[in-house]
C-alpha positions as CSV (number, residue, x, y, z in Angstrom):
1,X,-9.4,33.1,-14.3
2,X,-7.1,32.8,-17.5
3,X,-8.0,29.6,-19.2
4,X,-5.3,29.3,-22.7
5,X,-7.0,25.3,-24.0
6,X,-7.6,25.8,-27.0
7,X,-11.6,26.5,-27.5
8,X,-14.2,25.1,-30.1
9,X,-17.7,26.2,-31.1
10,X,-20.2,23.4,-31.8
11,X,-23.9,23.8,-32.8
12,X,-25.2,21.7,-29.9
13,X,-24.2,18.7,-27.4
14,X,-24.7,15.8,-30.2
15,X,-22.5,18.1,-32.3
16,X,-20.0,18.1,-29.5
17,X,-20.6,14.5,-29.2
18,X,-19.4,13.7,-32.8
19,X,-16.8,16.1,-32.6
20,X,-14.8,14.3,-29.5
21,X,-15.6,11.1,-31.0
22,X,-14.1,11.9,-33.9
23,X,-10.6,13.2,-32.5
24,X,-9.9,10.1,-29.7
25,X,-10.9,12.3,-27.5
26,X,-13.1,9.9,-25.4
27,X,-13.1,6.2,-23.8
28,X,-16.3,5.6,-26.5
29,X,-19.1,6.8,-24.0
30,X,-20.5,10.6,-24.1
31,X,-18.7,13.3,-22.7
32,X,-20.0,16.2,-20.9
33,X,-18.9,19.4,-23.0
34,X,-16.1,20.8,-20.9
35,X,-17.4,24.7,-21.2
36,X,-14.9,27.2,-19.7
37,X,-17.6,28.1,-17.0
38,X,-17.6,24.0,-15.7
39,X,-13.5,23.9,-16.3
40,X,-13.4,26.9,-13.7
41,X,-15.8,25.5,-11.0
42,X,-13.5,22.5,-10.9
43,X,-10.6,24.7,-10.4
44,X,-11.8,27.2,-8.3
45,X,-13.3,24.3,-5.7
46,X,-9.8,22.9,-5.8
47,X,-8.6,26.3,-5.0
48,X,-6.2,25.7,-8.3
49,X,-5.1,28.4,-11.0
50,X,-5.3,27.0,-14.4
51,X,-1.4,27.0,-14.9
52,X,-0.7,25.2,-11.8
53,X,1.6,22.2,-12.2
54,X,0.1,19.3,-11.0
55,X,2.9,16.9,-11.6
56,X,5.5,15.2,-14.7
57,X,4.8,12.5,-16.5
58,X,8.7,11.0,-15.9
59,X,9.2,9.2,-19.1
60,X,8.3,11.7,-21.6
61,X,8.7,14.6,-19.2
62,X,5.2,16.0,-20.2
63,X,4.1,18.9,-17.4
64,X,0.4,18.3,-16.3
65,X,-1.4,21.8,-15.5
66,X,-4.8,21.6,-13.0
67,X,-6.3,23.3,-16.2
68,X,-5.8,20.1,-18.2
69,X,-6.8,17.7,-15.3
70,X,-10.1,19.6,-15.0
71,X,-11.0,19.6,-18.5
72,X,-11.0,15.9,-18.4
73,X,-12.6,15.8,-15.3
74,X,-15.8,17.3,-16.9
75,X,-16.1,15.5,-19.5
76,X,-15.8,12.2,-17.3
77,X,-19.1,13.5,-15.6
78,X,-17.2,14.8,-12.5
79,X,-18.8,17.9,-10.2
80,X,-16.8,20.2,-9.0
81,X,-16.7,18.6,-5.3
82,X,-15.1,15.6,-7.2
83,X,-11.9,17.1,-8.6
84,X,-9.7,17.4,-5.6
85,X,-10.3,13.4,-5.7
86,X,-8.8,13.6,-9.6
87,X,-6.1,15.3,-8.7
88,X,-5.0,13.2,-5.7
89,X,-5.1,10.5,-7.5
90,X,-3.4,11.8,-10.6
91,X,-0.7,13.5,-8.0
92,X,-0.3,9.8,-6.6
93,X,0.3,7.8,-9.8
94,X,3.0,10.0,-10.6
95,X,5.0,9.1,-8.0
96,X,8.0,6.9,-9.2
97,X,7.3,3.7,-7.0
98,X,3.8,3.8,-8.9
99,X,5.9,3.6,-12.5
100,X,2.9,5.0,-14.6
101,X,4.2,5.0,-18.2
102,X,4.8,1.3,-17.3
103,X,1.4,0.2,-16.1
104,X,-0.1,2.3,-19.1
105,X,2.0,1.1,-21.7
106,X,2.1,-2.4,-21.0
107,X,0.6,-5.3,-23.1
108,X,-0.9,-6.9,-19.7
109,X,-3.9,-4.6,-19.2
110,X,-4.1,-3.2,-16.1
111,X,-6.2,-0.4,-15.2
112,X,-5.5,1.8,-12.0
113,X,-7.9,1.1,-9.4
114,X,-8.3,4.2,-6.8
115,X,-9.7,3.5,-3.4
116,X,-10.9,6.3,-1.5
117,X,-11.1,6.9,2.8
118,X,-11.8,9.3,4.8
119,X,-14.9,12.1,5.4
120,X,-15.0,13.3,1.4
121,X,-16.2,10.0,1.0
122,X,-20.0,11.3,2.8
123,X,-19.7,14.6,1.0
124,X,-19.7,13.1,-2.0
125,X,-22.1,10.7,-1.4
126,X,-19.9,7.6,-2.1
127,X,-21.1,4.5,-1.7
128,X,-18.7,1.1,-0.7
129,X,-21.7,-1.0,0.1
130,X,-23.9,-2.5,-2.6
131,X,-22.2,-3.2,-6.3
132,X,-19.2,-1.6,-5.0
133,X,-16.7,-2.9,-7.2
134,X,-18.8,-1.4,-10.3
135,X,-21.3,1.5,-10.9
136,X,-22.4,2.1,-7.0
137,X,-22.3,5.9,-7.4
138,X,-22.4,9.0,-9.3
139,X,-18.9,9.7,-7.7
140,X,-16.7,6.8,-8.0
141,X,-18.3,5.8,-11.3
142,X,-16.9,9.7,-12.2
143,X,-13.5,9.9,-10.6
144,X,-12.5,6.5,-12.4
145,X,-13.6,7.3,-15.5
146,X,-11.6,11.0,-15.3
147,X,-8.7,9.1,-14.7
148,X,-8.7,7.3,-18.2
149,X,-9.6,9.8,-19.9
150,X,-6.7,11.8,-18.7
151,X,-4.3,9.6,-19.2
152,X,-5.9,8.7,-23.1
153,X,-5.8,12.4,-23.3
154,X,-2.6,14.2,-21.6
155,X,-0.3,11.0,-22.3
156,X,-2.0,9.2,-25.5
157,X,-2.4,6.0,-23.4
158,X,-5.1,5.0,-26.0
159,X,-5.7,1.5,-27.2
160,X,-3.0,0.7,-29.8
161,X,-0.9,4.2,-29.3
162,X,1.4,4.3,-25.8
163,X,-1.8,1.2,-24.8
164,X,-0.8,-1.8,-26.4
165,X,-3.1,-4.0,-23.8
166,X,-3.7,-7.0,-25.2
167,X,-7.0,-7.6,-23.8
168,X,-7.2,-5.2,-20.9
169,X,-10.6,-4.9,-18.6
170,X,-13.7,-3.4,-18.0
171,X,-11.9,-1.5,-15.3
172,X,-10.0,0.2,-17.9
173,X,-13.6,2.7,-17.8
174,X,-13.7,3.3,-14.2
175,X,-12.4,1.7,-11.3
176,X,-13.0,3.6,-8.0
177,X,-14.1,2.6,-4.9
178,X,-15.0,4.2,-1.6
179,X,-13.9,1.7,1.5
180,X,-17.3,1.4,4.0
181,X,-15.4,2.2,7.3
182,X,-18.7,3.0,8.9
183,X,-19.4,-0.5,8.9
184,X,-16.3,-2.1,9.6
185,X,-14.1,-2.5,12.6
186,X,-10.8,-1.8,11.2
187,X,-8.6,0.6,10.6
188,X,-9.2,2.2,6.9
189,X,-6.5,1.6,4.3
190,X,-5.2,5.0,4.7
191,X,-5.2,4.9,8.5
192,X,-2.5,1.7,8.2
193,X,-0.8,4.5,5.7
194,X,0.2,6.9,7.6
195,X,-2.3,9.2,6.5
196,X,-4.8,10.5,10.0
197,X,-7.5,9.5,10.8
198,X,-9.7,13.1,10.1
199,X,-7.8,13.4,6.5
200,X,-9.3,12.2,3.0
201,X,-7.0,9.9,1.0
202,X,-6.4,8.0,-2.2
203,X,-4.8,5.0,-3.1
204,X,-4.1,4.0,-6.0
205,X,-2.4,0.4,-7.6
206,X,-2.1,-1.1,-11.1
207,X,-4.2,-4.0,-11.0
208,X,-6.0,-6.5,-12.9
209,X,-9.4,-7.3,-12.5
210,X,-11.2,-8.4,-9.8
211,X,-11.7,-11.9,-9.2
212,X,-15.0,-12.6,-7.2
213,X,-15.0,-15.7,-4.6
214,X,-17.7,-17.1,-2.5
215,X,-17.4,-19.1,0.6
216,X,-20.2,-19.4,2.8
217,X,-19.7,-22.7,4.7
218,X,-17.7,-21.5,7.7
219,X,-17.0,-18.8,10.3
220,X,-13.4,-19.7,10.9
221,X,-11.0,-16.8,10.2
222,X,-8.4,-19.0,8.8
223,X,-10.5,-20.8,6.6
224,X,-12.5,-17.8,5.2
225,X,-8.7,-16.4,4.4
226,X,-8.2,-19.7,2.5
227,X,-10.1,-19.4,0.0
228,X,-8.4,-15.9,-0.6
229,X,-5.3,-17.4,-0.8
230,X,-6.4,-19.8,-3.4
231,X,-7.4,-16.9,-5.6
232,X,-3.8,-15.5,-5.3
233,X,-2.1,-19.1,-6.0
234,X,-4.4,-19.4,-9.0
235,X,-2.9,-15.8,-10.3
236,X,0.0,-16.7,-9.8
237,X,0.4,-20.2,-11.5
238,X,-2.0,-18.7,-14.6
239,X,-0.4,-14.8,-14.6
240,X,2.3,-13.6,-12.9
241,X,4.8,-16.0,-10.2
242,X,6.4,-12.6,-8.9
243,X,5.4,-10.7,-5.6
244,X,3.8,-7.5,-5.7
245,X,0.8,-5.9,-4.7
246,X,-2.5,-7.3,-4.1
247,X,-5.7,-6.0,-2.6
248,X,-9.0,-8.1,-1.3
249,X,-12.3,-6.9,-0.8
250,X,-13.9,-8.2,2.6
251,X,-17.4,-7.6,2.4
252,X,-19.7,-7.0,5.7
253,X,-21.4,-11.2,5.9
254,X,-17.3,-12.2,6.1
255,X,-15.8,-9.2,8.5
256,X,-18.5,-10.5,11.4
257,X,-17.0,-13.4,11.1
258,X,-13.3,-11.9,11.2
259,X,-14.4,-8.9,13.9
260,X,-16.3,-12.2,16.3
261,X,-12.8,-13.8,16.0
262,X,-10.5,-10.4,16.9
263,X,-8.7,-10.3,13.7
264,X,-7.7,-7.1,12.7
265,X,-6.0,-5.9,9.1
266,X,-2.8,-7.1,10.4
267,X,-4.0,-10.5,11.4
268,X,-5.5,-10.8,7.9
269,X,-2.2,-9.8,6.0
270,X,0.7,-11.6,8.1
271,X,-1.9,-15.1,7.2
272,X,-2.1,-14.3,3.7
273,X,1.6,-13.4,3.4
274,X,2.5,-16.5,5.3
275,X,0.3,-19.2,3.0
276,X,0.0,-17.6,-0.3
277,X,3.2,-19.0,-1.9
278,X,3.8,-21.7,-4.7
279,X,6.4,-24.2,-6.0
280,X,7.6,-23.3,-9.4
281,X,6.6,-27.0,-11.0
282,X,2.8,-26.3,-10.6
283,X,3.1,-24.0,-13.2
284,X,3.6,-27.8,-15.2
285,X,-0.4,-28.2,-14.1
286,X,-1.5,-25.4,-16.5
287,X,0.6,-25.9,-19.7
288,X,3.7,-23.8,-18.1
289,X,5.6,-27.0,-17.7
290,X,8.4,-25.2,-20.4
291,X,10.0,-23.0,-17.8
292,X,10.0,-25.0,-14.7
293,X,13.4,-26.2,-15.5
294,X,15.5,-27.3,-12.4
295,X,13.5,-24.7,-10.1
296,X,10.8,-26.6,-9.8
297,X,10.9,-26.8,-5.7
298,X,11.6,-23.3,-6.0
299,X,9.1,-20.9,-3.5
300,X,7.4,-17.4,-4.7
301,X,5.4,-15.8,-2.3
302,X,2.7,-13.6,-3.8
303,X,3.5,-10.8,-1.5
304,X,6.8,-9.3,-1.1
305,X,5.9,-8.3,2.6
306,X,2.6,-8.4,4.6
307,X,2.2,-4.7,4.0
308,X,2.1,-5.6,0.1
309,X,-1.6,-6.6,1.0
310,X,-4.5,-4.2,0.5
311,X,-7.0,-4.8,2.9
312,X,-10.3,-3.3,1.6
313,X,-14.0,-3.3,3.4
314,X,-16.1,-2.8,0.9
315,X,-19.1,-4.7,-0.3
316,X,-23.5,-4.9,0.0
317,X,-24.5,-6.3,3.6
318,X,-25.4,-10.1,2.6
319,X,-23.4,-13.0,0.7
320,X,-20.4,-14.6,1.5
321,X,-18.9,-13.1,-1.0
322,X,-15.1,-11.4,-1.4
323,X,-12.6,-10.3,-4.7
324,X,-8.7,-10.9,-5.1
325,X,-7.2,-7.9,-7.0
326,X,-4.2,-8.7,-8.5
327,X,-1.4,-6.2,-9.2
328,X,-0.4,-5.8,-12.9
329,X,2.8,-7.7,-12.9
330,X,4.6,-8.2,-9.7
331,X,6.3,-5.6,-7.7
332,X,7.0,-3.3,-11.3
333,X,4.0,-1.4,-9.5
334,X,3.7,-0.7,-6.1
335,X,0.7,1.1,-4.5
336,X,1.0,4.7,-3.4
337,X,-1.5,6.3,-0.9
338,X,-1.6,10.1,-1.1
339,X,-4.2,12.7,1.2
340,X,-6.4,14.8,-0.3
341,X,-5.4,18.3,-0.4
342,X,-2.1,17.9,0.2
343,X,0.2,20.2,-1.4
344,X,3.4,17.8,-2.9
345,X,5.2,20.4,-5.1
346,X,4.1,24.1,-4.0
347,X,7.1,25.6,-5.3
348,X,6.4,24.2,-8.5
């Protein structure tokens, strides 16, 4: 296997340490050295030659080769078994509805959040249960963090070159999760995709951070859903008015309650689509008041459609807990779900 990166000799890891630090070349944790022999596991599990095109970055027309994926895959931390995930993902936020220079480049923050279904979920030993949303596994923890470091490393998105975030958010490391479909009774995300049943997929969104909720004092469907809701109204009067994607995290304690009362995905999106909407003047209740004008009993609805709704099961086994993800600014973004494996541009 013909690797042509460009190779360096160090004395020993803290060298190597010091020497990425000192280029950019890393999100300010350690990296694992990406040695040839590590960059050609990756490859060779993907079943990927080094010069194989992977995708184009559409703004700046920059080729992406497996080679260069796989580099930054090891020094996220990723094993071998891990990089088809990478590349999935990577393959899926090129895609034009995703508009990835956009969501990068942007001084709103976002991060891409990845959510993963299907079997390569066991193989790697992924785990959507406890502390899902943050560092529940070796894997996810890994895959995100690849992710970032590509796209700091392939497309400069680092902080204050093609990253002018603002603020940004701890997601902006990793943020990967691994849907629990072993413990739910709905269909997983990619399922309600299009992608089968038997098939490993990705799905990946520009979002903002998570924004945990609690409620714990009833069993009712529709009034579980409401407190959802209020999280999305809230985004919208103190973020963004304008539809786009957003995803919630249903952990086990609150799908009983949804699985006692036959609500499936569906159910859950087409209520959500149907009561997340605001008026235009209560942006005037949190200092907005400027640009209400004569629209003030004007309508927004969070979600362009019900499918704009993410449905995720993810979460530990107790608590009446659940997260509103909100998308990075409206429907600029839109999610794009992608199989694992799949070959998008072979003649490339």
């Amino acid at each position: 296997m013909l690797l042509t990166s460009k190779r360096y000799d160090v004395d020993d890891i803290m060298a190597a340490q010091e020497f990425y630090h000192g280029r950019g070349w890393t999100d300010g944790l350690p990296v694992v050295p990406p040695t040839a022999a590590a960059v050609e596991a990756c490859l060779e599990w993907a079943g990927m030659t080094p010069e194989q095109l992977v995708g184009i970055e559409p703004v700046r027309e920059r080729a992406i080769s497996a080679e260069k994926l796989a580099i930054n895959a090891v020094m996220a931390g990723c094993l071998p078994m891990h990089f088809p995930v990478v590349v999935a993902a990577f393959t899926a936020m090129l895609q034009e509805p995703f508009l990835l220079h956009g969501a990068t480049a942007s001084t709103g923050g976002c991060a891409v959040l990845i959510v993963v279904n299907g079997p390569i979920r066991g193989e790697l030993g992924m785990n959507g249960t406890f502390n899902a949303l943050a560092s529940s596994d070796r894997a996810s923890t890994a895959i995100g963090r690849a992710i970032r470091l590509i796209l700091c490393n392939l497309l400069d998105a680092r902080p204050g070159d093609v990253d002018r975030s603002t603020l940004g958010h701890p997601g902006k490391i990793s943020y990967c999760v691994a849907e629990d479909e072993e413990n739910s009774p709905w269909l997983p995300l990619s399922v309600e995709k299009g992608i089968p049943a038997e098939a490993s997929a990705v799905t990946v969104m520009a979002a903002g951070a998570p924004r945990q909720l609690m409620n714990e004092w009833t069993t009712e469907p529709e009034r579980i859903l409401d407190t959802f809701v209020a999280e999305i109204r809230a985004n919208m009067r103190h973020y963004s008015i304008y539809a786009g994607n957003y995803a919630i995290v249903v952990p086990p304690q609150l799908r009983a309650h949804f699985a006692a009362a036959g609500w499936s995905k569906a159910d859950v999106r087409r209520y959500v689509f149907e009561n997340a909407r605001i008026r235009r003047k209560e942006w005037a209740d949190c200092g907005k008041g400027a640009v209400v004008g004569s629209r003030g009993e004007q309508e927004y609805a969070g979600l362009a459609s019900e499918d704009s709704l993410l449905v995720i099961a993810a979460g530990g086994p107790a608590g009446g807990f659940g997260a509103v993800i909100p998308p990075w600014f409206g429907g600029k973004s839109n999610a794009v779900t992608m199989a694992i494996g799949a070959c998008f541009d072979c003649e490339a």
